[in-house]
N, C-alpha and C positions, 0 to 999 in steps of 0.2 A: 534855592535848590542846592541841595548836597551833590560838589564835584565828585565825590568818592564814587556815588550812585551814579552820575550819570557814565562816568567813565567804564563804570562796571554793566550797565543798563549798554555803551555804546560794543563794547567788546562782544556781546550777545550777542549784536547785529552785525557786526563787522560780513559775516557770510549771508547773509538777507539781501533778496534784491531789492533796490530800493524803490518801490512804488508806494502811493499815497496811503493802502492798509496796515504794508508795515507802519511808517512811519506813525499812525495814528495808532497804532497798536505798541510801540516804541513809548509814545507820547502817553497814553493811558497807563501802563507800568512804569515809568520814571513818576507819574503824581501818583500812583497808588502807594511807591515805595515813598518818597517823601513824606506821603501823610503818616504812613506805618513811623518811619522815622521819627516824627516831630510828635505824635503821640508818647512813644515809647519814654523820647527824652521829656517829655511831660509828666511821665511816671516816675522819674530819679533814676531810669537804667540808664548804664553808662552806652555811649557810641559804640563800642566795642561789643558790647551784647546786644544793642541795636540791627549793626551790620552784619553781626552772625544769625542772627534771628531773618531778615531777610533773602538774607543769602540762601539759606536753607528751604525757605519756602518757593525760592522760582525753583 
């Protein structure tokens, strides 16, 4: 797992009360963004247009 993502993935929630929908809802966007990530760098884009690419999409 990409620390950058989850950091970024946890600052989102910081205001979310924590019950078990967030959290699985937390849980389903940290691997969606992962996957996104580890595709992208499967294609030769650099992490940096990776991260901007997800970023843009939440």
């Amino acid at each position: 797992m990409n620390t950058k993502i989850k950091n970024y993935v946890d600052v989102l929630f910081n205001d979310v009360p924590t019950t078990r929908k967030a959290q699985e809802l937390k849980e389903e966007i940290l691997a969606d963004l992962n996957e996104h990530y580890a595709s992208h760098i499967a294609e030769g884009k650099s992490a940096r247009v990776c991260k901007n690419s997800f970023a843009r999409e939440l």
